[in-house]
C-alpha positions as CSV (number, residue, x, y, z in Angstrom):
1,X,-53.5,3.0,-28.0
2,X,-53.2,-0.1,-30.4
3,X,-50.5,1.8,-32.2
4,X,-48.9,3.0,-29.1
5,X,-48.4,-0.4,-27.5
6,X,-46.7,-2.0,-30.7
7,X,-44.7,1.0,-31.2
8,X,-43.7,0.3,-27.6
9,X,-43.0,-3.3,-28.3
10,X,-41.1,-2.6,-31.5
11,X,-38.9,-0.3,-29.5
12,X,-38.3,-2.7,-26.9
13,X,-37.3,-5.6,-29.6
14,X,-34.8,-2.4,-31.0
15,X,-32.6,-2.4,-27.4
16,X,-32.8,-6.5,-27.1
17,X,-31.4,-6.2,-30.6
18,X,-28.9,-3.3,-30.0
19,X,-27.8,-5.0,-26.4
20,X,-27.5,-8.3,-28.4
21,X,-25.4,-6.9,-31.4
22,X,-23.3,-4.8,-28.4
23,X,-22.5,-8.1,-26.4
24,X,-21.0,-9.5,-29.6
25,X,-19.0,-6.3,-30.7
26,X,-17.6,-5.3,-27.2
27,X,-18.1,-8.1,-24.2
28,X,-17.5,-11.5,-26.2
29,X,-14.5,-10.6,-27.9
30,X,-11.2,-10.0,-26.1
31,X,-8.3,-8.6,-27.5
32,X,-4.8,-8.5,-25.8
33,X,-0.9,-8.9,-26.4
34,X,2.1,-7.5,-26.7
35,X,1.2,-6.3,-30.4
36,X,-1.0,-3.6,-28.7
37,X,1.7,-2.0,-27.2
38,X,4.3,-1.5,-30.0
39,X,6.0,1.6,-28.5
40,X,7.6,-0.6,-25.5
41,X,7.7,-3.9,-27.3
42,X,9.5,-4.2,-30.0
43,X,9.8,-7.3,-32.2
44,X,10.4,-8.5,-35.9
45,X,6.7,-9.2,-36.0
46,X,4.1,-8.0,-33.5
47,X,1.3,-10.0,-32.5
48,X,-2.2,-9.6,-30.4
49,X,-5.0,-11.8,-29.8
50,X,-9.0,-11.7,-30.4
51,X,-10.5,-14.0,-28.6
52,X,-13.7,-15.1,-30.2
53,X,-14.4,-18.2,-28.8
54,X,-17.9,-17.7,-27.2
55,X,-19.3,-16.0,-30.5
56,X,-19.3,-20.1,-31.5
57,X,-22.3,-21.2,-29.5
58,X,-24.7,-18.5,-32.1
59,X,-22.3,-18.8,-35.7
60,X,-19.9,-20.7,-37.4
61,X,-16.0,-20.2,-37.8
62,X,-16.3,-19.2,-41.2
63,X,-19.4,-16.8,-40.1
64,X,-17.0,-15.1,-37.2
65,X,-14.1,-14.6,-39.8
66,X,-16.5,-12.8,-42.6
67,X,-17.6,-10.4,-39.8
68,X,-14.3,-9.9,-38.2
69,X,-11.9,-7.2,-39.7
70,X,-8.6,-5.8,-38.5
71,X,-6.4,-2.5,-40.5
72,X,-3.4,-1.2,-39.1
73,X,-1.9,2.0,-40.5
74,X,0.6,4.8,-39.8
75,X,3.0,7.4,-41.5
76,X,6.5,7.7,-42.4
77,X,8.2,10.3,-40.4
78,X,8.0,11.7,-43.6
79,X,4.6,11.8,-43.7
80,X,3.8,9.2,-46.4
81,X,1.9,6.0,-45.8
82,X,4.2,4.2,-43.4
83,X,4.7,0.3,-45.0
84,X,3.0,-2.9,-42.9
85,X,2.2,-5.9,-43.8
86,X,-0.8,-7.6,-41.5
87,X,-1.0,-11.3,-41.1
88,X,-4.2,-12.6,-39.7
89,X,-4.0,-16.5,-38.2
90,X,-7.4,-18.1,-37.7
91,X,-7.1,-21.1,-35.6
92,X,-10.2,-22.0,-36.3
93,X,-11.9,-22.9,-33.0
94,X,-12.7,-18.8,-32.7
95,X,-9.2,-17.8,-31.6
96,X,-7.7,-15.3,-33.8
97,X,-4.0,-14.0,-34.1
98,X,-2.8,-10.9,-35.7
99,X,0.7,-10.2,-36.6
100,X,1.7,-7.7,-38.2
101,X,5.2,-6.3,-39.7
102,X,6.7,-2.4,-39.4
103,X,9.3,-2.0,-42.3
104,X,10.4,1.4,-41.1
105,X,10.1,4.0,-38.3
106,X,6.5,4.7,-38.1
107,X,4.5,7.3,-36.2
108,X,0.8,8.2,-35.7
109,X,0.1,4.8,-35.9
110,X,-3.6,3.2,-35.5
111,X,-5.2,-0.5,-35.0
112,X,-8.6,-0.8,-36.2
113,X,-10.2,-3.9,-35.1
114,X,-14.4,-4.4,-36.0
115,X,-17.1,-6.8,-35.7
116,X,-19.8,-6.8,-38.0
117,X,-18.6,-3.2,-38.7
118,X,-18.5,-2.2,-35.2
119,X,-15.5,-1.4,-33.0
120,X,-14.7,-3.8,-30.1
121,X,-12.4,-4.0,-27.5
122,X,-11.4,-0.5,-26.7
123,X,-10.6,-0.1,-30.7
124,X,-9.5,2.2,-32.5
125,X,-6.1,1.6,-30.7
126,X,-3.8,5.0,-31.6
127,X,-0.3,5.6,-30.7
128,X,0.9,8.9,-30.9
129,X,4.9,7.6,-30.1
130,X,7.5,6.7,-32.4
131,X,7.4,3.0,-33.3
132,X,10.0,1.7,-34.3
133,X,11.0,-1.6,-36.7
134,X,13.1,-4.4,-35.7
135,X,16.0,-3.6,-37.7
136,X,16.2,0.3,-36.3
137,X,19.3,0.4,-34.0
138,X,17.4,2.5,-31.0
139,X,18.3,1.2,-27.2
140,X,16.3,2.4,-24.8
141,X,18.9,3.5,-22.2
142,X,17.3,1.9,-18.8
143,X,17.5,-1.5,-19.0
144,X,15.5,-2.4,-16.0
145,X,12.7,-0.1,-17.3
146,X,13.0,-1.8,-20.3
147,X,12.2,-5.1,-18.5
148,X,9.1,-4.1,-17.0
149,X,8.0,-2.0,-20.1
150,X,8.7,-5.3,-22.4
151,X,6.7,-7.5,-19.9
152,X,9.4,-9.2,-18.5
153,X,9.2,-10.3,-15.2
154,X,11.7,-8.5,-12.8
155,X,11.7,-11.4,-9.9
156,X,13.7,-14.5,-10.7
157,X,11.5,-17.0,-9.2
158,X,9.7,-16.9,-12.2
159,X,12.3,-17.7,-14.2
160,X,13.3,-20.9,-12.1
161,X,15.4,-22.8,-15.3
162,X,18.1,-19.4,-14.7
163,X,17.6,-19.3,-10.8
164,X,18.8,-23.4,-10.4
165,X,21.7,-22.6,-13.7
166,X,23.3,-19.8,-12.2
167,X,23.3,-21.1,-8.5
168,X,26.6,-22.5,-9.0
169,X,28.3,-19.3,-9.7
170,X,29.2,-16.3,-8.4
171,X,32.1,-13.5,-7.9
172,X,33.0,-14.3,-12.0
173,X,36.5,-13.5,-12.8
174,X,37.1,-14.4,-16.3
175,X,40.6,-13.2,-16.2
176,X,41.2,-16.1,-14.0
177,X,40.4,-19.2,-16.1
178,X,39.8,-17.7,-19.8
179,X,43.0,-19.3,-20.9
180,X,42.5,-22.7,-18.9
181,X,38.5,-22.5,-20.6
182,X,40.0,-22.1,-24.2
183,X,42.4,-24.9,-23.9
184,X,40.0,-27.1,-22.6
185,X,37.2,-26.5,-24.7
186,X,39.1,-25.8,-28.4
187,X,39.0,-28.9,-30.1
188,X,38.2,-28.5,-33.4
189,X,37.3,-31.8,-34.0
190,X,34.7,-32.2,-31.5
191,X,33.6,-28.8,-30.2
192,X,33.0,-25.5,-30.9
193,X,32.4,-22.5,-28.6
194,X,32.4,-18.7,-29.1
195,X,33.8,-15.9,-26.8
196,X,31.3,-12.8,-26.9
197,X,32.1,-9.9,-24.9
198,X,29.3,-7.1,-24.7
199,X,30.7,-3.7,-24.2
200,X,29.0,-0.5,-24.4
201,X,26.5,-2.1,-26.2
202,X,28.5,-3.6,-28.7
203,X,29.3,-6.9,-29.7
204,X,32.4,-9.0,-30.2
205,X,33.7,-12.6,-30.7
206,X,36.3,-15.0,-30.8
207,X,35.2,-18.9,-31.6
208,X,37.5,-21.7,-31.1
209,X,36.5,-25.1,-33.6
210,X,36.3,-26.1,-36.8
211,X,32.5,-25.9,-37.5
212,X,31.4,-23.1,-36.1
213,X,28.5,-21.5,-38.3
214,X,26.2,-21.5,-35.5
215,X,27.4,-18.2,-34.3
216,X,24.9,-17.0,-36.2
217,X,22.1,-18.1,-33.9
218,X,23.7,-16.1,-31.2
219,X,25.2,-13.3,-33.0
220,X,21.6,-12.6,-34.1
221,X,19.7,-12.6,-30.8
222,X,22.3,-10.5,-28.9
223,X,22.4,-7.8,-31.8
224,X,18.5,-7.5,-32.0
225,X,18.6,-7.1,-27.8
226,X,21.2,-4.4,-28.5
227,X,19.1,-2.4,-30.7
228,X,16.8,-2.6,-28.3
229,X,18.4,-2.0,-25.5
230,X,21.6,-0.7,-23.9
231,X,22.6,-4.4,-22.2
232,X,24.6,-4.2,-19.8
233,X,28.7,-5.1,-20.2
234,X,28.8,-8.8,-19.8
235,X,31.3,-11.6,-20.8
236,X,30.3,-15.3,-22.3
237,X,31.4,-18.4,-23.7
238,X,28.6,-20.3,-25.4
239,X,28.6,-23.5,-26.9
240,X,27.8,-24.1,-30.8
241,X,26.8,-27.9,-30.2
242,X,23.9,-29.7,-29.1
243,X,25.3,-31.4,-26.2
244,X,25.5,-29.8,-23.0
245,X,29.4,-30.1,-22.1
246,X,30.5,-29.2,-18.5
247,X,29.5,-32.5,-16.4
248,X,28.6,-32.5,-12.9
249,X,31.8,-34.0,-10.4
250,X,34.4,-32.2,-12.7
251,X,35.9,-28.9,-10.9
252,X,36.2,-26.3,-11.9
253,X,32.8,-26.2,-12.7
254,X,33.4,-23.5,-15.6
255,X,30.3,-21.3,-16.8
256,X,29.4,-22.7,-20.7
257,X,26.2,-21.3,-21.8
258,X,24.5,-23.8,-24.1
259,X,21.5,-24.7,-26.2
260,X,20.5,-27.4,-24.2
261,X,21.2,-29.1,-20.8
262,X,20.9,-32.4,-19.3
263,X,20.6,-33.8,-16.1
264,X,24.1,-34.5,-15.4
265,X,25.8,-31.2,-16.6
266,X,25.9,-28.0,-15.8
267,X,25.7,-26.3,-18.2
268,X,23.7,-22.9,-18.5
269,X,20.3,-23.2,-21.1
270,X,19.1,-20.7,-23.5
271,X,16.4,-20.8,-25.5
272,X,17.1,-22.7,-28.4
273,X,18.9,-21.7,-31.5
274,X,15.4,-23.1,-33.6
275,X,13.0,-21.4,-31.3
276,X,15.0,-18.4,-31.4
277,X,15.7,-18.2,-35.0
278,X,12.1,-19.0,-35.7
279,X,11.0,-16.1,-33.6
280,X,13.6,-13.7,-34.8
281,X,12.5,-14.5,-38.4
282,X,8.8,-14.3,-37.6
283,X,7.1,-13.1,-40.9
284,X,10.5,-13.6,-42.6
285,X,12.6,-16.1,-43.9
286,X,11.0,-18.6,-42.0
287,X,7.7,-20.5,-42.4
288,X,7.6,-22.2,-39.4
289,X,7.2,-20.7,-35.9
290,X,5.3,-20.5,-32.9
291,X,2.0,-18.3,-34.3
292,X,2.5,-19.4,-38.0
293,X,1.4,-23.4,-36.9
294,X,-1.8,-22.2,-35.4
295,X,-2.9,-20.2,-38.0
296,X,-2.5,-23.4,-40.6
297,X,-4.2,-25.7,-38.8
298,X,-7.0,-27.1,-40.9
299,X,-8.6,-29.2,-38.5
300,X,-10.1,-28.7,-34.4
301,X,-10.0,-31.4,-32.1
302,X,-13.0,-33.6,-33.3
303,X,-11.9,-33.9,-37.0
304,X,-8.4,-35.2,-35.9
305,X,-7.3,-38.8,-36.6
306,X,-7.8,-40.4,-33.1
307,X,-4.0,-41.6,-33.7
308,X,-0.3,-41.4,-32.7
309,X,1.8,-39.1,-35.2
310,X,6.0,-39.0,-35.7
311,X,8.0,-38.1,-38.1
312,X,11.8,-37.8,-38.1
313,X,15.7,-39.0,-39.0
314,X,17.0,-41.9,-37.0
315,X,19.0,-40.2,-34.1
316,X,18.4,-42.3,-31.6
317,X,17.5,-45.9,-30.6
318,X,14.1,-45.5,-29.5
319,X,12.9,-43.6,-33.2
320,X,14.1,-47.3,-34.6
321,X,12.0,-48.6,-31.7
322,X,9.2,-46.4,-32.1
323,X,8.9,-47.8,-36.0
324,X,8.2,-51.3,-34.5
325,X,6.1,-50.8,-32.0
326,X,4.1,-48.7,-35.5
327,X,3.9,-51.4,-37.7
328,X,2.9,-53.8,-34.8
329,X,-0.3,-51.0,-34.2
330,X,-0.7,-49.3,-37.0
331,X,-4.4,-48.8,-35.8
332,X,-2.9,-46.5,-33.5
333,X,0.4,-45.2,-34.5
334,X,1.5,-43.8,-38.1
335,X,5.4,-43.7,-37.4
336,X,7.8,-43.2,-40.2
337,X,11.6,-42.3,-40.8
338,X,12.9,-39.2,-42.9
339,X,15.8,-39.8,-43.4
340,X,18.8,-42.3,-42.0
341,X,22.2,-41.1,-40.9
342,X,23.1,-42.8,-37.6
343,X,21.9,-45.8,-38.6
344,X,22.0,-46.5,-42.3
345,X,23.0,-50.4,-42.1
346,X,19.8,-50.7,-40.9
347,X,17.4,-49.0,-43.4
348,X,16.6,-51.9,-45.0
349,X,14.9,-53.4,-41.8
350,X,13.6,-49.9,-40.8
351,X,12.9,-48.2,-44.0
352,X,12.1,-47.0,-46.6
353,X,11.9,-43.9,-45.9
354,X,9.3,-41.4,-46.5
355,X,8.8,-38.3,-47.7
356,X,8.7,-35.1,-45.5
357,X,5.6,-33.5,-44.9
358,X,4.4,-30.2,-44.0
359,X,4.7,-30.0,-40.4
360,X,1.0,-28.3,-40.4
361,X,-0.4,-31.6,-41.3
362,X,0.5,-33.6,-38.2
363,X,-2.0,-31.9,-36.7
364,X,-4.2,-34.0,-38.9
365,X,-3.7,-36.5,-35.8
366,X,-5.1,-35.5,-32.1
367,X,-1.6,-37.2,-30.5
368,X,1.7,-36.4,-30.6
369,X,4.7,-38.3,-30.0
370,X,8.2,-36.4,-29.0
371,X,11.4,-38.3,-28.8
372,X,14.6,-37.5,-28.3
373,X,17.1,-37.2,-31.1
374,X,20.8,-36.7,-30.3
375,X,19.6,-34.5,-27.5
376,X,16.1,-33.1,-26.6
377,X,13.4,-32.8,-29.2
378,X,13.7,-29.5,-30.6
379,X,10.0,-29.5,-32.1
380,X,7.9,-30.0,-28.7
381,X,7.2,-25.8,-28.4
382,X,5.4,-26.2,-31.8
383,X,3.6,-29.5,-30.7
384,X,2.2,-28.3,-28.0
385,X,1.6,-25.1,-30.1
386,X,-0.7,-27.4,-32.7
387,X,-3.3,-27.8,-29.7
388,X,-2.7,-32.0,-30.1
389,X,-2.3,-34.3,-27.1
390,X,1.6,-34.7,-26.6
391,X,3.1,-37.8,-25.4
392,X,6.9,-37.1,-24.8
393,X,9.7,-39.6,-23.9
394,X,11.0,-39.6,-20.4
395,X,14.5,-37.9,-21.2
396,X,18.1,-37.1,-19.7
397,X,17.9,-33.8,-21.7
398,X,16.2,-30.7,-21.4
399,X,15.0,-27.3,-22.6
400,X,15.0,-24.2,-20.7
401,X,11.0,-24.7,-20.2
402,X,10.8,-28.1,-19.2
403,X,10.8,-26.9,-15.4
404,X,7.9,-25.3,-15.8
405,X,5.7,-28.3,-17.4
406,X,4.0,-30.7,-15.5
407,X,2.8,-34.1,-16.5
408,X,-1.0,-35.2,-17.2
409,X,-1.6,-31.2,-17.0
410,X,0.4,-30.1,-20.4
411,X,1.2,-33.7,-21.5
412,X,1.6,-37.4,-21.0
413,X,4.9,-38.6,-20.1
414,X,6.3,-42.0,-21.7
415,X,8.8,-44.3,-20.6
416,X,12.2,-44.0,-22.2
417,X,12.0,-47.5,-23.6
418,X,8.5,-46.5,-24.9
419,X,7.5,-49.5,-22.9
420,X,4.1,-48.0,-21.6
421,X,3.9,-46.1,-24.9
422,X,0.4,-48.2,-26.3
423,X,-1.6,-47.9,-23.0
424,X,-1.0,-43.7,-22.9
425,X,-2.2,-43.6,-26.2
426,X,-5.2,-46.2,-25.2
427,X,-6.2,-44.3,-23.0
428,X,-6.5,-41.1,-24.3
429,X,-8.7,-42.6,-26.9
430,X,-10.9,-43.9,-24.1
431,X,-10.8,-40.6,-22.4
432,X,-11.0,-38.0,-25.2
433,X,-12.0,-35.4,-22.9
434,X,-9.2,-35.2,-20.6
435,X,-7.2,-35.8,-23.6
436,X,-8.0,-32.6,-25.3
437,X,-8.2,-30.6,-22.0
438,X,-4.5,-31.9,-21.5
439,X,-3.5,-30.5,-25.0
440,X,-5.7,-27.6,-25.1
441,X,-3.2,-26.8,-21.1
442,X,-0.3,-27.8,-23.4
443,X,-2.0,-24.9,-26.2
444,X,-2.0,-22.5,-23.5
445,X,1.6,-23.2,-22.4
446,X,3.3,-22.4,-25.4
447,X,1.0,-19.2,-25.6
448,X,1.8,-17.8,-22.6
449,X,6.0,-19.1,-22.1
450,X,7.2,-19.6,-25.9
451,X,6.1,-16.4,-27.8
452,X,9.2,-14.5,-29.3
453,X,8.2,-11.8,-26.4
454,X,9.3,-14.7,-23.9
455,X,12.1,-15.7,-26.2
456,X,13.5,-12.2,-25.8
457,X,12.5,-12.0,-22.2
458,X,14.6,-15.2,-21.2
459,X,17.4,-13.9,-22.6
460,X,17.5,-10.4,-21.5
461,X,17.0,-11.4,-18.1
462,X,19.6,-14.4,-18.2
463,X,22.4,-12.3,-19.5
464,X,21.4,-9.6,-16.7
465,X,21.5,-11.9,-14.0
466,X,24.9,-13.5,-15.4
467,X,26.3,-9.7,-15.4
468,X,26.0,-9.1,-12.1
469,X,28.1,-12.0,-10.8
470,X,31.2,-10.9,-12.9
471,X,33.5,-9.4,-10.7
472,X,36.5,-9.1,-13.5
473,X,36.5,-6.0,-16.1
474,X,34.8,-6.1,-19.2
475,X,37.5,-5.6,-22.2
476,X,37.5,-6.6,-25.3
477,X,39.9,-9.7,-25.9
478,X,42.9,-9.7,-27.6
479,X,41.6,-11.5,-31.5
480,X,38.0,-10.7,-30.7
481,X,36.7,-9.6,-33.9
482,X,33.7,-6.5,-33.7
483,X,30.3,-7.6,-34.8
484,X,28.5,-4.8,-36.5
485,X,24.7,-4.3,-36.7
486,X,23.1,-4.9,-40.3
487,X,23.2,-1.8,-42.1
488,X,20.1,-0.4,-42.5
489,X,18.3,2.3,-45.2
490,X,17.5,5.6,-44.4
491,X,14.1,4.6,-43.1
492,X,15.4,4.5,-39.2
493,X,14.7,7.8,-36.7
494,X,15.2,7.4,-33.6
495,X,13.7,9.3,-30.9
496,X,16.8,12.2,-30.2
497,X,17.1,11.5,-26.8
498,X,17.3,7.7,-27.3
499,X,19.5,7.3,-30.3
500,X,23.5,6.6,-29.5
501,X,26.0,6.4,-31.6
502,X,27.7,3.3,-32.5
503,X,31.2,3.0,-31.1
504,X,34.2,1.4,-33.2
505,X,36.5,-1.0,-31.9
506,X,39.0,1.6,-32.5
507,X,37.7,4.0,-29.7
508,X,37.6,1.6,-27.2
């Protein structure tokens, strides 16, 4: 009976046990994002999630990492081992992103995601489709099918930046003002602006200006859409420069597609040349992006400096304001100058300058200051991205995002004269709480608005929206010059019934 009962009792402990190890394989770990549907989503790197962050009340970061593994694999249409590189990003507070990189068409493909060598999350993920890379010229033919399959939303209130842009305009007829645009807007001295015309899913140009190697921004991001999928025919002129150009009060109020707007133009916003470029180069070229700052982030909330952090060139007033108000509180501020260019009389009073730093290391500092340059502050997606308390200027300027942010939820707002600057930053020392809760809202922001998936969404659905209102044909311009897609190796196969062929200027 004796031997009974503790047999019992040892086979009771064995289910705790197995129910304990089960909760840590399959219920405390989530795993989601785009990455995990590669067919449909297409991207220069893919990325999902694991969510580990409960697994910290019973181990350590470190502990969670050794026991976490992820392999992806997959075959060459011709069946050899298909090549991928995997890039796991540990943010350390048990928040995990995997990215990983297709280098050619790829097919029987497979994400194997464990914990302490057990399957979790619906793992092992297989795809039995075609996947293809980002360089494969493959454009899925239904565009609004493509939408919802890509996770864009299809209703435009949720896109409330394009809904307020585009108001203005409507029944387009280019044929009717291109001449008066061009004359208006070619100034080589001071502006530059491009002519693109999409046309059967090809892509052409004309740029007026004398500094106009910018193109390349935009030249990139509507060539990866087209090898994705078939746009529709569409005509734009999009500005090169950082300011936004058509101002509110002149007529005719002409449709300029820029980089960033302001509160007195009109101008139509994209995403950003850097935050595009960045997410097109994901796992490329580029260090810095939205995913690569979390997963270099050496230190969580508690072992960051309780200070205000800024770095930067001297484009504007208040940077050479924000250096005084530094070295009269350096107990709370560690402000310095890069480089001067707009104001190099005074470096002597403002300088030296100092030495650029990783940008990985400001998040060494639990607070954040964003300021203005010549337009907005370019760097705020990646500040909010580093999970530290932002405290951003009050500005005239904007990015296509800012809508969508609200104040003491996903940051602090400052005065433009950085008058109130001290007492935001006093008190989030004095309420460190709501100070990380603020940043960790401003975290979440950027995760789930300023991913490249969003980046790609934004723009497919703008240039969509803006084809729709054209009432004049789509041609191609006399002088327009074709844009080709990169080349690529013999490592692209399309699906037959997806694949078109590319058409030459000359057939058009």
């Amino acid at each position: 009976m004796k031997c009974c009962k503790m047999m019992k009792q040892f086979l009771i402990f064995f289910i705790l046990l197995s129910c304990l190890s089960l909760s840590f394989s399959d219920v405390d770990i989530k795993i989601y994002g785009p990455g995990l549907n590669p067919a449909n989503i297409v991207m220069p790197a893919r990325y999902f999630f694991l969510n580990c962050t409960t697994l910290k009340k019973s181990m350590s970061i470190d502990e969670i990492e050794k026991k976490l593994s992820v392999a992806i694999s997959g075959q060459h249409v011709t069946d050899r081992s298909a090549r991928i590189w995997l890039n796991v990003l540990n943010r350390r507070d048990g928040f995990f992103v995997i990215r990983y990189k297709l280098y050619e068409t790829c097919k029987s493909m497979q994400i194997v995601a464990k914990f302490n060598n057990k399957h979790i999350g619906g793992s092992p993920f297989v795809f039995n489709e075609t996947i293809q890379a980002e360089h494969c010229y493959c454009p899925k033919r239904d565009f609004e099918s493509w939408l919802s399959n890509y996770g864009c939303s299809n209703n435009l209130t949720n896109y409330p930046q394009i809904e307020e842009d585009l108001r203005p305009f409507k029944d387009i007829d280019y044929n009717s003002f291109r001449s008066e645009f061009v004359k208006k807007f070619d100034r080589p001295a001071s502006m530059s602006v491009c002519n693109y015309v999409v046309l059967r899913n090809q892509l052409y140009r004309t740029c007026y200006g004398q500094h106009v190697g910018f193109k390349m921004f935009m030249d990139a991001i509507l060539l990866s859409l087209a090898r994705k999928v078939s746009l529709p025919d569409f005509e734009i002129f999009v500005n090169l420069g950082d300011w936004p150009l058509i101002k509110k009060g002149d007529k005719p109020i002409y449709p300029l597609f820029s980089w960033c707007g302001s509160h007195s133009t009109h101008d139509i916003v994209m995403p950003t040349y850097d935050l595009t470029e960045s997410s097109l180069q994901a796992m490329g070229r580029v260090s810095l992006d939205m995913l690569s700052v979390q997963g270099n982030i050496n230190k969580v909330w508690n072992e960051r400096e309780a200070k205000a952090f800024w770095r930067g060139r001297d484009s504007s007033e208040e940077r050479l304001k924000l250096i005084e108000i530094s070295r009269q509180n350096p107990n709370l501020i560690n402000a310095s100058l890069t480089n001067f260019f707009f104001f190099r009389h005074l470096e002597n009073q403002y300088g030296p300058k100092t030495k650029h730093i990783s940008f990985f290391k400001f998040f060494d500092y639990k607070y954040q200051i964003n300021l203005d340059g010549t337009v907005a502050g370019y760097r705020l997606p990646y500040l909010f991205s580093g999970g530290s308390l932002v405290l951003k200027q009050d500005s005239e300027y904007y990015e296509h995002f800012y809508r969508d942010l609200k104040p003491k939820h996903h940051y602090l707002a400052v005065k433009r004269d950085l008058s109130n600057l001290i007492n935001k930053i006093k008190w989030a020392k004095e309420n460190d709480e709501k100070a990380e809760k603020i940043a960790s809202n401003g975290q979440q922001f950027a995760l789930n608005n300023l991913l490249p998936q969003h980046v790609f969404c934004y723009h497919a659905v703008l240039f969509h929206e803006w084809s729709k209102l054209i009432v004049s044909s789509i041609r191609v311009n006399d002088g327009m010059e074709h844009v080709p897609q990169p080349s690529s190796e013999d490592d692209c196969f399309c699906d037959e019934d997806l694949h078109q062929t590319n058409i030459s200027k000359d057939e058009l």
